[in-house]
N, CA, C and O atoms as CSV, one atom per row, in Angstrom:
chain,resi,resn,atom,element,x,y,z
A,1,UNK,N,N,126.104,-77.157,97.796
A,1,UNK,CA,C,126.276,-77.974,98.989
A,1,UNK,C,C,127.323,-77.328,99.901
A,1,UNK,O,O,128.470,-77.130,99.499
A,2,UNK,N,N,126.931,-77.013,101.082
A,2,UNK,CA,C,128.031,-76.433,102.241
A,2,UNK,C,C,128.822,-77.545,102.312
A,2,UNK,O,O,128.480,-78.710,102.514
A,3,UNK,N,N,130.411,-76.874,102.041
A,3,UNK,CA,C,130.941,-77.735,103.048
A,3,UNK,C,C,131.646,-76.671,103.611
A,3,UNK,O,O,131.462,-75.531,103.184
A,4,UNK,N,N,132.771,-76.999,104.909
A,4,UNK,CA,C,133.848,-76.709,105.836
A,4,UNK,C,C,134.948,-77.576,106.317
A,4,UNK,O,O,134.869,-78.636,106.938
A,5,UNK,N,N,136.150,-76.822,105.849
A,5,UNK,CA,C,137.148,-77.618,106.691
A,5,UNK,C,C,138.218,-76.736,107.652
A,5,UNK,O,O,139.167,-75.976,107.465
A,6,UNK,N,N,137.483,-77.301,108.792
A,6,UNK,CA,C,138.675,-76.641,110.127
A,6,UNK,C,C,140.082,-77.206,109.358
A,6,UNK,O,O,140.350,-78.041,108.493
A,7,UNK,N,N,140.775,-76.286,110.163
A,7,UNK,CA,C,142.071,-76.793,110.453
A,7,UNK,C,C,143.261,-75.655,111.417
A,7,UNK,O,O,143.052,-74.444,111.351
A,8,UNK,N,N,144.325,-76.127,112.168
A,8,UNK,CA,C,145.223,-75.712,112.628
A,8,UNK,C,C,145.226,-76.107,114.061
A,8,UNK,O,O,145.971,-75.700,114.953
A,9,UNK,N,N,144.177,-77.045,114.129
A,9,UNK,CA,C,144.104,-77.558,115.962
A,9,UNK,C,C,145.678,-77.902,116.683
A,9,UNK,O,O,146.306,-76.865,116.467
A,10,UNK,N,N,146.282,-78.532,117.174
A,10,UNK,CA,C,147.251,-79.312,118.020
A,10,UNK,C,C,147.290,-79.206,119.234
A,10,UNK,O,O,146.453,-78.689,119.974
A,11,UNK,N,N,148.557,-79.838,119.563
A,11,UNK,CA,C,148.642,-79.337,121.595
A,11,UNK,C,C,149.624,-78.410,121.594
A,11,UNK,O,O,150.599,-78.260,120.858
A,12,UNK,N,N,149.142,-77.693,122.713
A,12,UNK,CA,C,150.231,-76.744,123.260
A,12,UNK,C,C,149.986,-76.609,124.402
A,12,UNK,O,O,148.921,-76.981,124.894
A,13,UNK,N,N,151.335,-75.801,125.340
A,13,UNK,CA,C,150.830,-76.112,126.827
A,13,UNK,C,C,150.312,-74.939,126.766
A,13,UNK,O,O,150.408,-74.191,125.793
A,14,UNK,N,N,149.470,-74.589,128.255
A,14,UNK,CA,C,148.734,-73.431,129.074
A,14,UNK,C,C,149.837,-72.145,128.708
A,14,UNK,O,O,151.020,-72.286,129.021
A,15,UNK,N,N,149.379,-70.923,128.044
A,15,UNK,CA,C,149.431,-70.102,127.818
A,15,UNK,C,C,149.953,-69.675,126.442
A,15,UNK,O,O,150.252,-68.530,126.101
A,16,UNK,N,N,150.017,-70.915,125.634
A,16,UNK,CA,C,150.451,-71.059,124.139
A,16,UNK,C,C,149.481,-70.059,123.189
A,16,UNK,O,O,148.596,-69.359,123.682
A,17,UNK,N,N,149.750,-70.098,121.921
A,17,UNK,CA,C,148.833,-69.657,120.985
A,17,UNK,C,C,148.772,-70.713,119.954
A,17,UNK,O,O,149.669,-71.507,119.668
A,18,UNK,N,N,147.466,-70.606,119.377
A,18,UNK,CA,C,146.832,-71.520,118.204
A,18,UNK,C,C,146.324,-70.750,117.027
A,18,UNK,O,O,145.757,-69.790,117.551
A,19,UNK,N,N,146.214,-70.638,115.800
A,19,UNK,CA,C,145.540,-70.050,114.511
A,19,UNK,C,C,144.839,-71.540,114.152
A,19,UNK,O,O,145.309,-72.678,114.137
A,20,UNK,N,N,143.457,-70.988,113.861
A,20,UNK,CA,C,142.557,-71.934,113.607
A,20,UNK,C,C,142.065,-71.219,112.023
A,20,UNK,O,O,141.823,-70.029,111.816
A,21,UNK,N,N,142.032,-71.968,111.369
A,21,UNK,CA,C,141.478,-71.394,109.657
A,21,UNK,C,C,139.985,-72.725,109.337
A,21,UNK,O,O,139.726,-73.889,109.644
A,22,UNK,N,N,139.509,-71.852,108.731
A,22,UNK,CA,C,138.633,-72.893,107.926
A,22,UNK,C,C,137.598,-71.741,106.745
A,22,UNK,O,O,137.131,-70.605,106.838
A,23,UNK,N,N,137.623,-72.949,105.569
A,23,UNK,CA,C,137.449,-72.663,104.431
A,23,UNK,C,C,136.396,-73.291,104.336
A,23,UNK,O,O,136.245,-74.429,104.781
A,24,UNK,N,N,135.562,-72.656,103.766
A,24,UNK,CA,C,133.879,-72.828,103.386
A,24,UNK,C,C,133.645,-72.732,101.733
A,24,UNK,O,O,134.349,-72.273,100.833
A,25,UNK,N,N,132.546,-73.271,101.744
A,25,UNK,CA,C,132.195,-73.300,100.185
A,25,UNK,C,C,130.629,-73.369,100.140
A,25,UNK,O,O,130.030,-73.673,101.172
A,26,UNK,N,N,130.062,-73.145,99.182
A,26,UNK,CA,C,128.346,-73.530,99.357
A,26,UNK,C,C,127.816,-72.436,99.989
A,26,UNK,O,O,126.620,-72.631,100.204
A,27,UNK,N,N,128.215,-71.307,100.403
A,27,UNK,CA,C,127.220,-70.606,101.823
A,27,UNK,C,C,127.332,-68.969,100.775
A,27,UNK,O,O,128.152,-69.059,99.861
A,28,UNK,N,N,126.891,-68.151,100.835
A,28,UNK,CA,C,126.949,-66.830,100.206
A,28,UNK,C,C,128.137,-65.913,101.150
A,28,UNK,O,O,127.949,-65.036,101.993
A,29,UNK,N,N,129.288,-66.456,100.672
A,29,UNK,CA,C,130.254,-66.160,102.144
A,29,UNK,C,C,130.178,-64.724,102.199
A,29,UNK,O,O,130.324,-64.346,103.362
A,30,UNK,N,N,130.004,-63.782,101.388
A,30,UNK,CA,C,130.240,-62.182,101.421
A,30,UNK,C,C,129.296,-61.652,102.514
A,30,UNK,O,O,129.440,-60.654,103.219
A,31,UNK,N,N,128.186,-62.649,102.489
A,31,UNK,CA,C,126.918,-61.667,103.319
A,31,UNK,C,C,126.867,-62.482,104.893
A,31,UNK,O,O,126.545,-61.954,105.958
A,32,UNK,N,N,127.262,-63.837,104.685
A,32,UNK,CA,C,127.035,-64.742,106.004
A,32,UNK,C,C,127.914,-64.104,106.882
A,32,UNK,O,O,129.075,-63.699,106.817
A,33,UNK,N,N,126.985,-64.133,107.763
A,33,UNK,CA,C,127.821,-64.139,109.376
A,33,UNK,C,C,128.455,-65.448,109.686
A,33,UNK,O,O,127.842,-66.434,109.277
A,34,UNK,N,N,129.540,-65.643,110.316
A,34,UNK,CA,C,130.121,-66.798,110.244
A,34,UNK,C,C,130.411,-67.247,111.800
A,34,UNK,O,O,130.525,-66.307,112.587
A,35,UNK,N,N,130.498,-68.127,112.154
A,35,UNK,CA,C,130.822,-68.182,114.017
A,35,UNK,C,C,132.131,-69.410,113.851
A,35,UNK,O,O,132.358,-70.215,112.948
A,36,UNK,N,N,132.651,-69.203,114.808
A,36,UNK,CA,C,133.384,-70.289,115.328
A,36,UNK,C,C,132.373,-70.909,116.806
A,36,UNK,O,O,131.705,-70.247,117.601
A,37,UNK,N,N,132.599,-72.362,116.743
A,37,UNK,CA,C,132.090,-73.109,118.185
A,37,UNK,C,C,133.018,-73.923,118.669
A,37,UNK,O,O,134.186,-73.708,118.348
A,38,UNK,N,N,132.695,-75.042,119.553
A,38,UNK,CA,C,133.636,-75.692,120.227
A,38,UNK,C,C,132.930,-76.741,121.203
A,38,UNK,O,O,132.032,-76.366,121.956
A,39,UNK,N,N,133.357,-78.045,121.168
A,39,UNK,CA,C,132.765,-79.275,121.447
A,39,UNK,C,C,133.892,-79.854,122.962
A,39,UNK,O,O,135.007,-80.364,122.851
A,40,UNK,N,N,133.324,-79.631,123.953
A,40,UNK,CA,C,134.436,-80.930,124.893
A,40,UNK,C,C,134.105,-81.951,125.081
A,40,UNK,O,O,132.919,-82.077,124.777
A,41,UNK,N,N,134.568,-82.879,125.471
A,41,UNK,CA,C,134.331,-83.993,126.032
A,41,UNK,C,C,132.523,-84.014,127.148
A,41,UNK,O,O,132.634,-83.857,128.364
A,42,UNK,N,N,131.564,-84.147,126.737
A,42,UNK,CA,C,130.466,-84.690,127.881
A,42,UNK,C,C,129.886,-83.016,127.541
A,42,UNK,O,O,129.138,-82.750,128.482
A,43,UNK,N,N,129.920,-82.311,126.977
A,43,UNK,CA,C,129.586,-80.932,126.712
A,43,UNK,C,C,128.996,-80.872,125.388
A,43,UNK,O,O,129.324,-81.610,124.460
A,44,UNK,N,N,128.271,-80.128,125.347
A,44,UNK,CA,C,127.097,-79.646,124.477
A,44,UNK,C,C,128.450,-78.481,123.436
A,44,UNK,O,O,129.407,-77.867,123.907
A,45,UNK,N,N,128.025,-78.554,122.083
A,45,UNK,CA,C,128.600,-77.451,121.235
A,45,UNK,C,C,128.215,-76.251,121.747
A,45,UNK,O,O,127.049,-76.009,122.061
A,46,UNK,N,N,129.581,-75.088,121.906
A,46,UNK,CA,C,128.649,-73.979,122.472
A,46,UNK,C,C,129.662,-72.878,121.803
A,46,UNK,O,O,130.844,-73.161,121.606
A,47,UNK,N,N,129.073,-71.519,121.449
A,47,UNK,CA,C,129.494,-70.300,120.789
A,47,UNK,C,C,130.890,-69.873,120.970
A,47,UNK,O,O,130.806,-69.164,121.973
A,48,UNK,N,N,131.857,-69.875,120.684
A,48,UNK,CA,C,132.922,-69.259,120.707
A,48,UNK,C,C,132.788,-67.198,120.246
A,48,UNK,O,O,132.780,-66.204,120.971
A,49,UNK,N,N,132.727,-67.332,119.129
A,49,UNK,CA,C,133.140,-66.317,118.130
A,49,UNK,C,C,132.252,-66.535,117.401
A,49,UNK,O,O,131.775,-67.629,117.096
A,50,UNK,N,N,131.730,-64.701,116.796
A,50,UNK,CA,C,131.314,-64.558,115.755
A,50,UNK,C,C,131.812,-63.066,114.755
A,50,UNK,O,O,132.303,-61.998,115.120
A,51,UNK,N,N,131.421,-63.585,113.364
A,51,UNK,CA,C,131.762,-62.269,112.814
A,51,UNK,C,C,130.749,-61.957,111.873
A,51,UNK,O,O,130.185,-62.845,111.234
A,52,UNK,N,N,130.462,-60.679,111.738
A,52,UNK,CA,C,129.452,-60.239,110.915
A,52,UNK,C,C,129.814,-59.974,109.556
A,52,UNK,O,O,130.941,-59.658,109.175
A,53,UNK,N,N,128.886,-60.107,108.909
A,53,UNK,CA,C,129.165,-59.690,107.060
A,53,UNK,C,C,130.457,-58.959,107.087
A,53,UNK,O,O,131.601,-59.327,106.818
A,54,UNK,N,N,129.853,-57.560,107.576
A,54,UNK,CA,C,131.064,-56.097,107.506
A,54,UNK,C,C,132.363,-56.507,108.260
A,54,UNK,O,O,133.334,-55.905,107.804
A,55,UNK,N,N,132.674,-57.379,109.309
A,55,UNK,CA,C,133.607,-57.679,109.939
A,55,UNK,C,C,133.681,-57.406,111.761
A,55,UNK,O,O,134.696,-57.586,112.433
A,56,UNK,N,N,132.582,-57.023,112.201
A,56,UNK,CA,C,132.370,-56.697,113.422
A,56,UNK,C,C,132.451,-57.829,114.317
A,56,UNK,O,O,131.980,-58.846,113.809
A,57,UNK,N,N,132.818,-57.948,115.276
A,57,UNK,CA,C,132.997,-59.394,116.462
A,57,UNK,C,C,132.390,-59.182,117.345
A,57,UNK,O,O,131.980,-58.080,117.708
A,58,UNK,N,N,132.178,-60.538,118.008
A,58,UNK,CA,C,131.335,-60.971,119.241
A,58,UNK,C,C,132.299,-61.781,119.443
A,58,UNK,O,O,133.131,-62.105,118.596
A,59,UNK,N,N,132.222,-62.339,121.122
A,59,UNK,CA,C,133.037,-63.620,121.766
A,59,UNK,C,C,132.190,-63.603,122.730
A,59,UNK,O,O,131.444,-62.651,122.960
A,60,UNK,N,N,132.248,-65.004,123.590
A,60,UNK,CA,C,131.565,-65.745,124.349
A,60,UNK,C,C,132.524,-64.723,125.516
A,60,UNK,O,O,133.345,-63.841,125.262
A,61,UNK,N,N,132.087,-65.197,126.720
A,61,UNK,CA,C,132.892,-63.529,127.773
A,61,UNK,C,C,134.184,-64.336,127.977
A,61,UNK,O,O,135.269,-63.818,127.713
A,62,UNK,N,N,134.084,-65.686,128.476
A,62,UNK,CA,C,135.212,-66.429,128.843
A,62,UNK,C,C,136.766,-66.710,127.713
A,62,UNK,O,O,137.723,-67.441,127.968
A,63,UNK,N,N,136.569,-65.934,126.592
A,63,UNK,CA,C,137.550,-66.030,125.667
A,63,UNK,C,C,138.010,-64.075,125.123
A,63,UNK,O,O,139.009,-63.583,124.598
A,64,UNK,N,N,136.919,-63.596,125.518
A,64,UNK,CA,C,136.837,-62.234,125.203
A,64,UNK,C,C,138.647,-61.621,125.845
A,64,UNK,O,O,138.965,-61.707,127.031
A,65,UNK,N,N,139.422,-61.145,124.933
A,65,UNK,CA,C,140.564,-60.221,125.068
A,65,UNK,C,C,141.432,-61.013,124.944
A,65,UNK,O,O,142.596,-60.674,125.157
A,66,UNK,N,N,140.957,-62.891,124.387
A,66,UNK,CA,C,142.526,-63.602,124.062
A,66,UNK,C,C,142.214,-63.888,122.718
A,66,UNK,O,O,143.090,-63.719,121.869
A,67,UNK,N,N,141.056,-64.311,122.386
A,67,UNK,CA,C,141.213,-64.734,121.059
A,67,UNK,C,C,140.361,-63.526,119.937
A,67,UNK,O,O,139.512,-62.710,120.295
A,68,UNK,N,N,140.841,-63.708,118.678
A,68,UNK,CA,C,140.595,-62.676,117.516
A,68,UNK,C,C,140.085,-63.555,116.298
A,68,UNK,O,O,140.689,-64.345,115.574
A,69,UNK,N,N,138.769,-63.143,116.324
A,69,UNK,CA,C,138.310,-63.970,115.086
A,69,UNK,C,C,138.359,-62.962,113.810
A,69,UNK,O,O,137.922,-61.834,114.039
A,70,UNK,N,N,138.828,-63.218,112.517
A,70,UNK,CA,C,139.131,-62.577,111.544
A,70,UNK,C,C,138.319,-63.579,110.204
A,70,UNK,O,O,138.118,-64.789,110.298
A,71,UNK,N,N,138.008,-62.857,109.202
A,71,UNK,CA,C,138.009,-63.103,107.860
A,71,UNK,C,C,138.183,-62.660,106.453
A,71,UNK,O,O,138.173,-61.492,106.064
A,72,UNK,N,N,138.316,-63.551,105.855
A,72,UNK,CA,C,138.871,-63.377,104.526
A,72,UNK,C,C,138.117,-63.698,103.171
A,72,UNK,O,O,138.023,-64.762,102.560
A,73,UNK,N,N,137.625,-62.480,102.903
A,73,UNK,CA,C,136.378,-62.914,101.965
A,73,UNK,C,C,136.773,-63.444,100.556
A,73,UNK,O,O,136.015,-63.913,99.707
A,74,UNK,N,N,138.406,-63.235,100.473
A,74,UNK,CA,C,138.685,-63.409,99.529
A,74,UNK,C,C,138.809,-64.221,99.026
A,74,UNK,O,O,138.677,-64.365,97.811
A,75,UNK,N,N,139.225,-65.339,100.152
A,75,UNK,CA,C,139.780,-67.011,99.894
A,75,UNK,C,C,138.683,-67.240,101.066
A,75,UNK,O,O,139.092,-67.817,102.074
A,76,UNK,N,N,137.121,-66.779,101.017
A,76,UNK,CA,C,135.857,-67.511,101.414
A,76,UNK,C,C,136.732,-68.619,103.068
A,76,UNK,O,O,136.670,-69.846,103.141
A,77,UNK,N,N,137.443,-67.690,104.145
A,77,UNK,CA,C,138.047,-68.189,104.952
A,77,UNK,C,C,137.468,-67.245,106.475
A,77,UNK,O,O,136.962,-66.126,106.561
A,78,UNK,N,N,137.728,-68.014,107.269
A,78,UNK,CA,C,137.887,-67.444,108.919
A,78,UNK,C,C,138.703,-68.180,109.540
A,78,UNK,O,O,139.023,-69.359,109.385
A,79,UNK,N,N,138.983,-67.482,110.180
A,79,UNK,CA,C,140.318,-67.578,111.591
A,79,UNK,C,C,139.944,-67.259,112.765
A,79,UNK,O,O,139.036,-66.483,113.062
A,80,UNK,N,N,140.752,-67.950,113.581
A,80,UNK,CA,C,140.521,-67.942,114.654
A,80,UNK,C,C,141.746,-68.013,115.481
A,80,UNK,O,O,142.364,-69.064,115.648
A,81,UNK,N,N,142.204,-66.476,116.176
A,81,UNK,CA,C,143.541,-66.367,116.561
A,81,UNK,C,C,143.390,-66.723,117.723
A,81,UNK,O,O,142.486,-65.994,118.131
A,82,UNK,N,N,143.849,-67.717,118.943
A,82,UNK,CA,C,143.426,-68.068,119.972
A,82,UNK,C,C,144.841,-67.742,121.159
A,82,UNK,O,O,145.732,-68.591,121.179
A,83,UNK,N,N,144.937,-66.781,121.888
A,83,UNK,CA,C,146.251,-66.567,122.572
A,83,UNK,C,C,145.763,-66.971,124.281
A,83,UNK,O,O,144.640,-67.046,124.779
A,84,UNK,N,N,147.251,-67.197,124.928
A,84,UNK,CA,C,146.779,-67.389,126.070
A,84,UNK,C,C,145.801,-68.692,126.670
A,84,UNK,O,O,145.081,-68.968,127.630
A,85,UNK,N,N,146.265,-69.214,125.527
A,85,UNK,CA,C,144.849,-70.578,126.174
A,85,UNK,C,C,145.270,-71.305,127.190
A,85,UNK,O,O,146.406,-71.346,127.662
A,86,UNK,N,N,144.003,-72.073,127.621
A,86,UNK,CA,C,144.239,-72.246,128.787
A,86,UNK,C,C,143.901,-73.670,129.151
A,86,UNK,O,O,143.942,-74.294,128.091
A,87,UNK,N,N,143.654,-74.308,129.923
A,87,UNK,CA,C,143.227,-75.833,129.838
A,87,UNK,C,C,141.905,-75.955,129.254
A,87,UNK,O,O,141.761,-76.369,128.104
A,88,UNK,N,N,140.699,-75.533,130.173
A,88,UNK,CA,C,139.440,-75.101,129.863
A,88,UNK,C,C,139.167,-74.991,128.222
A,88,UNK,O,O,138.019,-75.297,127.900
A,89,UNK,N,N,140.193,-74.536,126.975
A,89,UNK,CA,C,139.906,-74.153,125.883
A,89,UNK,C,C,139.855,-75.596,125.249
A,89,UNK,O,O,139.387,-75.766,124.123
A,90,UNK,N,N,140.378,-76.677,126.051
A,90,UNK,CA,C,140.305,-77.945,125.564
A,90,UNK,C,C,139.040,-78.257,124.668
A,90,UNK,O,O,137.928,-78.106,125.173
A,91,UNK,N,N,139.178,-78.745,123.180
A,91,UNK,CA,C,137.889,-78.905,122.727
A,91,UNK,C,C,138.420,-78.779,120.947
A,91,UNK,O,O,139.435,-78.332,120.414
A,92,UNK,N,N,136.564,-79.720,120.178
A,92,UNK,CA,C,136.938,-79.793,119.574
A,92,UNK,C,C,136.476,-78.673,118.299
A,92,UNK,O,O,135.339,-79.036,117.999
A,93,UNK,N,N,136.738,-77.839,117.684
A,93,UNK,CA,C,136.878,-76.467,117.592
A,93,UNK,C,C,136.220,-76.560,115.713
A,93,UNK,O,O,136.798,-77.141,114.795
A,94,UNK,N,N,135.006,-75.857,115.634
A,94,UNK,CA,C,134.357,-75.958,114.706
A,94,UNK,C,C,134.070,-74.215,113.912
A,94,UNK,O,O,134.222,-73.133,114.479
A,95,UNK,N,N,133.611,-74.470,112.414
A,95,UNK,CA,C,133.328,-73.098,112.211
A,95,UNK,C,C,132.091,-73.588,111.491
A,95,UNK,O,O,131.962,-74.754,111.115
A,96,UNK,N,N,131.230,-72.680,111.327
A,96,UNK,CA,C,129.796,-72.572,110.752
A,96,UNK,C,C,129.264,-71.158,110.379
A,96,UNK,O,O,129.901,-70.124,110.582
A,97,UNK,N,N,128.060,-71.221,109.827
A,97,UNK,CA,C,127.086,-69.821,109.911
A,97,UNK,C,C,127.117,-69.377,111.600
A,97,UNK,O,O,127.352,-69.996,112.638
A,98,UNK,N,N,126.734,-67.908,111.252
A,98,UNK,CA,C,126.424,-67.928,113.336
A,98,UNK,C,C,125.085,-68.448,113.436
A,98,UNK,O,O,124.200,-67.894,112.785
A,99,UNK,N,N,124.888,-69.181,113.975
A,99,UNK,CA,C,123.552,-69.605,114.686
A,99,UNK,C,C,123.137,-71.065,113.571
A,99,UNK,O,O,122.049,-71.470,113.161
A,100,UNK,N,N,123.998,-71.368,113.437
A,100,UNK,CA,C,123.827,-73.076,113.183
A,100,UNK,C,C,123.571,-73.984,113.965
A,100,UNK,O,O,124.315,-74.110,114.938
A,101,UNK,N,N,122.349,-74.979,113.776
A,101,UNK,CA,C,122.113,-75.698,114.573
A,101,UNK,C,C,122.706,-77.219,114.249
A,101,UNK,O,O,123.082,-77.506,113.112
A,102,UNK,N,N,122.756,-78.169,115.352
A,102,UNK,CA,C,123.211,-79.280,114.970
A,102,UNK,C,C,122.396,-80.251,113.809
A,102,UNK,O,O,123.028,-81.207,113.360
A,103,UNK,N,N,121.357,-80.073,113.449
A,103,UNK,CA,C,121.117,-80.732,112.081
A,103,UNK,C,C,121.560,-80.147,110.726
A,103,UNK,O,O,121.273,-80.547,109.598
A,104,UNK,N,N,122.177,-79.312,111.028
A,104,UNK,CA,C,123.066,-78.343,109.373
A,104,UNK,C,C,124.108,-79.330,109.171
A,104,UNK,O,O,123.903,-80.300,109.900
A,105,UNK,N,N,125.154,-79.453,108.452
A,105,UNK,CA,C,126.019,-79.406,107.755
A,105,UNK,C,C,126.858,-79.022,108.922
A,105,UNK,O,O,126.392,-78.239,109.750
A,106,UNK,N,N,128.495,-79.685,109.106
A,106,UNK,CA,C,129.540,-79.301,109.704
A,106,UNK,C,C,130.530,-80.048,109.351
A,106,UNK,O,O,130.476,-81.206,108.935
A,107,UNK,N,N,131.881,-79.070,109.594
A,107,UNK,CA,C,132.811,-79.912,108.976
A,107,UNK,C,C,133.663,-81.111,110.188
A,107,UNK,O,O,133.229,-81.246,111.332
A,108,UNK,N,N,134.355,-81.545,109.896
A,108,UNK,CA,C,135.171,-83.215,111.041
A,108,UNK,C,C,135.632,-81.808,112.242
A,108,UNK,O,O,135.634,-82.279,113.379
A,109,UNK,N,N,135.906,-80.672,112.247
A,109,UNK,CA,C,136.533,-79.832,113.405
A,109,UNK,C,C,138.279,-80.406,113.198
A,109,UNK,O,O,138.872,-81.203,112.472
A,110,UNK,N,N,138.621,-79.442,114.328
A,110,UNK,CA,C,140.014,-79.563,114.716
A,110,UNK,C,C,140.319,-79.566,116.262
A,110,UNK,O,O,139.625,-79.002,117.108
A,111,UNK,N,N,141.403,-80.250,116.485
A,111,UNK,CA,C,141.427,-80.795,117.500
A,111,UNK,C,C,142.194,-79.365,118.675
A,111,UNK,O,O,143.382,-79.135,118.448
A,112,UNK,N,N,141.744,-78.795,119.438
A,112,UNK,CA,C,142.872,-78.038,120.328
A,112,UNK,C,C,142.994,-78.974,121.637
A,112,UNK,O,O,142.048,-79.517,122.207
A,113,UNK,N,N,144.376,-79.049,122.000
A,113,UNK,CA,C,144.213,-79.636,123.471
A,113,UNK,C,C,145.474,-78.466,123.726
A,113,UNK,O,O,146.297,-77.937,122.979
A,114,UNK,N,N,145.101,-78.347,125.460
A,114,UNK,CA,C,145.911,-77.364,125.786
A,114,UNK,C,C,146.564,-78.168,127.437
A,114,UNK,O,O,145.921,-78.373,128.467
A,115,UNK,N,N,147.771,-78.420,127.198
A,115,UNK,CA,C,147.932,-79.223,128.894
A,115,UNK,C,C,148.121,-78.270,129.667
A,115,UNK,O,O,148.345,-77.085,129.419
A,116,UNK,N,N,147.980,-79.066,131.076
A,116,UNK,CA,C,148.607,-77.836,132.167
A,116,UNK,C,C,150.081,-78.112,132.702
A,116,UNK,O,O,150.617,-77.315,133.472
């Protein structure tokens, strides 16, 4: 049974940094590609970050050169180094397979709010 638990959300103001972790279980973590997403208010879940088996990254363009998604196969983990955020990053901040759809399995998320 998949599960996930985000964690490391809080507030910080506009130009702060956040580490986002979440720990998975259930999924073949060595081979899965793993993504981070992100939920706002009146907004559809949409792609943040992804990382491949070997460790290679993708980012959505609007986050590309602040945040660093990393993992840890060891303790079956990903991160999500988020610098520079900004109001816009407001949201509620999820990890999954890459290309999970909303009838899978997800964990409660973590909360980022970023004031201005």
């Amino acid at each position: 049974q998949v599960q996930l638990r985000e964690s490391g959300g809080g507030l910080v103001e506009t130009g702060g940094s956040l580490r986002l972790s979440c720990a998975a279980s259930g999924l073949p973590f060595r081979t899965q590609n793993m993504a981070w997403f992100r939920q706002s208010s009146g907004k559809e879940r949409e792609f943040v970050a992804g990382i491949y088996w070997n460790g290679e990254t993708r980012y959505r363009e609007s986050v590309q050169g602040r945040f660093i998604m990393s993992r840890d196969n060891a303790n079956n983990t990903v991160h999500l180094q988020m610098n520079n955020l900004k109001p816009e990053d407001t949201a509620v901040y999820y990890c999954n397979r890459d290309g999970a759809r909303d009838g899978e399995v997800w964990g409660p998320g973590t909360l980022v709010n970023v004031s201005s």
